[in-house]
Backbone as XML, in Angstrom:
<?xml version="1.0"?>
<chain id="A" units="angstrom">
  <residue number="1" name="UNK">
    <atom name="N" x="119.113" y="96.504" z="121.149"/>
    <atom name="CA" x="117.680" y="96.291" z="121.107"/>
    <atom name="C" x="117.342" y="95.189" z="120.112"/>
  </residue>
  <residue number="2" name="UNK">
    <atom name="N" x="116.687" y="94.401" z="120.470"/>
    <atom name="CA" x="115.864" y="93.247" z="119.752"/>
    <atom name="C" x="114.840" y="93.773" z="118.950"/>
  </residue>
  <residue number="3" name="UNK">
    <atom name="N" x="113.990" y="93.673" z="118.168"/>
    <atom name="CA" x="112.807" y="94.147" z="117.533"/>
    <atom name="C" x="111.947" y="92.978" z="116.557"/>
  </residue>
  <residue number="4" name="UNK">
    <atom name="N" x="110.542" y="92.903" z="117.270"/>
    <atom name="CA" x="109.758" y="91.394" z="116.675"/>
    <atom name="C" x="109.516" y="91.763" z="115.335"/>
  </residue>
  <residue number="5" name="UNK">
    <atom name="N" x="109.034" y="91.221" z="114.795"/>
    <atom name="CA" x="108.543" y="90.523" z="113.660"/>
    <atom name="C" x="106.917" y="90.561" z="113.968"/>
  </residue>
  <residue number="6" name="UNK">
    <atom name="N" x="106.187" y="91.439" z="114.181"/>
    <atom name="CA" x="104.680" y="91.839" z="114.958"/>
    <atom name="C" x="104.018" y="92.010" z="113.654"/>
  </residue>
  <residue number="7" name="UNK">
    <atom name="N" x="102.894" y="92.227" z="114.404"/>
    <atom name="CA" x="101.336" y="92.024" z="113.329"/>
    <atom name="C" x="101.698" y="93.297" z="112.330"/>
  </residue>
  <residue number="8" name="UNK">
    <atom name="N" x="102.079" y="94.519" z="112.832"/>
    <atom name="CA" x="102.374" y="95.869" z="112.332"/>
    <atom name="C" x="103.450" y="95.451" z="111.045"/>
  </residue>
  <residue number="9" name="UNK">
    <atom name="N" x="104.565" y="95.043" z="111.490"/>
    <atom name="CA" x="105.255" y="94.473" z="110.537"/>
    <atom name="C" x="105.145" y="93.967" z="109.041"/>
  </residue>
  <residue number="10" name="UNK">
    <atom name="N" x="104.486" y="92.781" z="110.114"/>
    <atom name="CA" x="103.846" y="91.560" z="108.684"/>
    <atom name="C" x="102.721" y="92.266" z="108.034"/>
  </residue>
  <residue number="11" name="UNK">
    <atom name="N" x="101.660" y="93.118" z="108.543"/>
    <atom name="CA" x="100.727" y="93.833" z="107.383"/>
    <atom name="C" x="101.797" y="94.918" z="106.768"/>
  </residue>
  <residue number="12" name="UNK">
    <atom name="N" x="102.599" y="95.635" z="107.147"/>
    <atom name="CA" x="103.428" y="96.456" z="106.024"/>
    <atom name="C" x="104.210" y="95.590" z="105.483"/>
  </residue>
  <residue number="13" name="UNK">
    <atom name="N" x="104.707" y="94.226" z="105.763"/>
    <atom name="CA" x="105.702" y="93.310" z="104.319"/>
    <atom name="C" x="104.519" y="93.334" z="103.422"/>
  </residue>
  <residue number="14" name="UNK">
    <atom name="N" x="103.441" y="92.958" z="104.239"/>
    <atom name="CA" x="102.086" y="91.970" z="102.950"/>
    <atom name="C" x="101.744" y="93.175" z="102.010"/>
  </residue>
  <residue number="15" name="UNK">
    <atom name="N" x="101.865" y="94.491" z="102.525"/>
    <atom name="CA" x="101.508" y="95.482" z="101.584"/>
    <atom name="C" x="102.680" y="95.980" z="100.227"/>
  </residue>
  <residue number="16" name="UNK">
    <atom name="N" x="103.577" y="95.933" z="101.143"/>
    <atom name="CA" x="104.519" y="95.936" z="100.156"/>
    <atom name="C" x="104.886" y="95.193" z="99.515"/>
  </residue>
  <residue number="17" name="UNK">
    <atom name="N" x="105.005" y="93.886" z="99.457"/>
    <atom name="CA" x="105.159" y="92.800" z="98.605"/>
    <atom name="C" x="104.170" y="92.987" z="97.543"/>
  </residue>
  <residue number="18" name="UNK">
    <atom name="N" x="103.001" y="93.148" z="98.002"/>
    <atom name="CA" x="101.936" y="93.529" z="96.982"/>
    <atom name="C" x="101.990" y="94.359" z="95.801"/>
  </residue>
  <residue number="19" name="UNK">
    <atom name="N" x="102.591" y="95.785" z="96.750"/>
    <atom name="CA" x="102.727" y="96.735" z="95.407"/>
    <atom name="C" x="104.043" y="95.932" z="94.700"/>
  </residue>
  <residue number="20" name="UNK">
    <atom name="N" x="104.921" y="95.467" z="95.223"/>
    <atom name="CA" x="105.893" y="95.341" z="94.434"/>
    <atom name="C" x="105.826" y="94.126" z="93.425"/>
  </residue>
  <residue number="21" name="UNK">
    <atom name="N" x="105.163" y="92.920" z="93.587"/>
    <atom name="CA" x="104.762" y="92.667" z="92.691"/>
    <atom name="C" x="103.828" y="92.879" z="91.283"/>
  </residue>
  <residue number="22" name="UNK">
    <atom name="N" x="103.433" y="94.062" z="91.669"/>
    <atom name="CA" x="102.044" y="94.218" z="90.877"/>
    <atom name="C" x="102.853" y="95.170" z="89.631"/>
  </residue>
  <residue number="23" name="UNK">
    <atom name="N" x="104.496" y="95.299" z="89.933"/>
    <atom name="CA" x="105.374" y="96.447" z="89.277"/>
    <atom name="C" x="105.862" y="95.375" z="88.877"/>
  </residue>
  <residue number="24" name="UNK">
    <atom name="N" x="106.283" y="93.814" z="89.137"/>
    <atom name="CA" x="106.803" y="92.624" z="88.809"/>
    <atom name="C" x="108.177" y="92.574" z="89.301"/>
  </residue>
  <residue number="25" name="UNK">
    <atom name="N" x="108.445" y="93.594" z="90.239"/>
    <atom name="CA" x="109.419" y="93.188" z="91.417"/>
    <atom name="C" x="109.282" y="92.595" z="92.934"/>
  </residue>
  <residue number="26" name="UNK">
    <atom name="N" x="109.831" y="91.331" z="93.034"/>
    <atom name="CA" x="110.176" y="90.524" z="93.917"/>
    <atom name="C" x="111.016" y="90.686" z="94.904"/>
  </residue>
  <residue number="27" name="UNK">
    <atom name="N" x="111.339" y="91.381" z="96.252"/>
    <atom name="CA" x="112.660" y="90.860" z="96.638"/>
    <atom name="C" x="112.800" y="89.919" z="97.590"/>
  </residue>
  <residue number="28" name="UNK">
    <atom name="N" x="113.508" y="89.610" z="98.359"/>
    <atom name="CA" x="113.515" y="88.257" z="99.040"/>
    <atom name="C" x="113.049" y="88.606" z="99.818"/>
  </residue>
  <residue number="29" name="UNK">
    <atom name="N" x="112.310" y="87.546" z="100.350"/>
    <atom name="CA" x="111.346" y="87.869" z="101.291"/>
    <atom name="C" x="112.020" y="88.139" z="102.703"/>
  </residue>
  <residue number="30" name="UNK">
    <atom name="N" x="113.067" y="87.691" z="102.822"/>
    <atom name="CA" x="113.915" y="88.105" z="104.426"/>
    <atom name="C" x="114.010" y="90.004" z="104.453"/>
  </residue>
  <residue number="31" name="UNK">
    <atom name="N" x="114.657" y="90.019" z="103.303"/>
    <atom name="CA" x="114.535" y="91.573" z="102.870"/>
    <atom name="C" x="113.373" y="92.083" z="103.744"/>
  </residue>
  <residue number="32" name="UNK">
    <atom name="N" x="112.506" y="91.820" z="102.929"/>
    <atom name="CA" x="110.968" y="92.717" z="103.283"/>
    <atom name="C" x="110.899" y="92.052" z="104.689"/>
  </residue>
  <residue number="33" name="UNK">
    <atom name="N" x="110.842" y="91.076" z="105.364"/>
    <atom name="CA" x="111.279" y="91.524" z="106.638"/>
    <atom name="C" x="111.768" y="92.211" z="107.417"/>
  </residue>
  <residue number="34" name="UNK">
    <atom name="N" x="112.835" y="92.032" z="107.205"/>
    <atom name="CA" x="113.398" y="93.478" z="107.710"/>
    <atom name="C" x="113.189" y="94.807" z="107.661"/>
  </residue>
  <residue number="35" name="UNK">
    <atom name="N" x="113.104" y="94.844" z="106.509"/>
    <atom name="CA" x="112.350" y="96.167" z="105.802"/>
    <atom name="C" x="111.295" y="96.549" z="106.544"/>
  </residue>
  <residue number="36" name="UNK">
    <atom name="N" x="110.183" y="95.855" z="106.971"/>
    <atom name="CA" x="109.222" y="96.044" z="107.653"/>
    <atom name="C" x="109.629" y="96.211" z="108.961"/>
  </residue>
  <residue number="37" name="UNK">
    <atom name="N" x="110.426" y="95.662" z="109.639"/>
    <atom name="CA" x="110.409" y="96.058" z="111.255"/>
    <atom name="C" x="111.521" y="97.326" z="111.066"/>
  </residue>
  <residue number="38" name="UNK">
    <atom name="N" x="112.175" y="97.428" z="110.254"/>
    <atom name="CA" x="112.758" y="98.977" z="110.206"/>
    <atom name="C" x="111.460" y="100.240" z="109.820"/>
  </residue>
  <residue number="39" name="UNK">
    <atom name="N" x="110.908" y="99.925" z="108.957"/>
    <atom name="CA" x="109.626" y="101.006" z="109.115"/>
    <atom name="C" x="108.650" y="101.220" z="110.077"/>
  </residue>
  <residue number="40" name="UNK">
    <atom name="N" x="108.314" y="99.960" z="110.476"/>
    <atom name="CA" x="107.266" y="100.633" z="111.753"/>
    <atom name="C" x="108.130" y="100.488" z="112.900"/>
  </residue>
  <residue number="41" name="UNK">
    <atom name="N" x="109.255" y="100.232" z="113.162"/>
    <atom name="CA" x="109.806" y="100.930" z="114.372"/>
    <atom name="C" x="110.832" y="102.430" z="114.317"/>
  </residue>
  <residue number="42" name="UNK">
    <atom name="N" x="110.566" y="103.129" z="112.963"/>
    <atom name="CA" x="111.353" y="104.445" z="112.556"/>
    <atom name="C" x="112.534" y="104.291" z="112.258"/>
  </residue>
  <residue number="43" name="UNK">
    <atom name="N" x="113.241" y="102.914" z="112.038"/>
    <atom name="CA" x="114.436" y="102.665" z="112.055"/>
    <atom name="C" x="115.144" y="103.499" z="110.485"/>
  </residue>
  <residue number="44" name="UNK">
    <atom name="N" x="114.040" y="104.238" z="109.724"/>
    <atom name="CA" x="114.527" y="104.415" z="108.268"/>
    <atom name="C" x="114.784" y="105.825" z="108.401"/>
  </residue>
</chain>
């Protein structure tokens, strides 16, 4: 299975990037890509 990179996605990276900066952790942003299409498709 393939899995996009969708609107669902990118608003849960943008949220999480958020909190995680606001703690003054960064991670790469490919990371939180991924990260994001593993959460909103249940992949976690």
């Amino acid at each position: 299975m393939i899995f996009s990179y969708d609107r669902e996605a990118v608003l849960w990276h943008a949220e999480e990037r958020a909190r995680l900066a606001s703690q003054g952790r960064i991670p790469p942003y490919v990371d939180g890509q991924i990260a994001a299409i593993a959460v909103v498709n249940n992949l976690t």
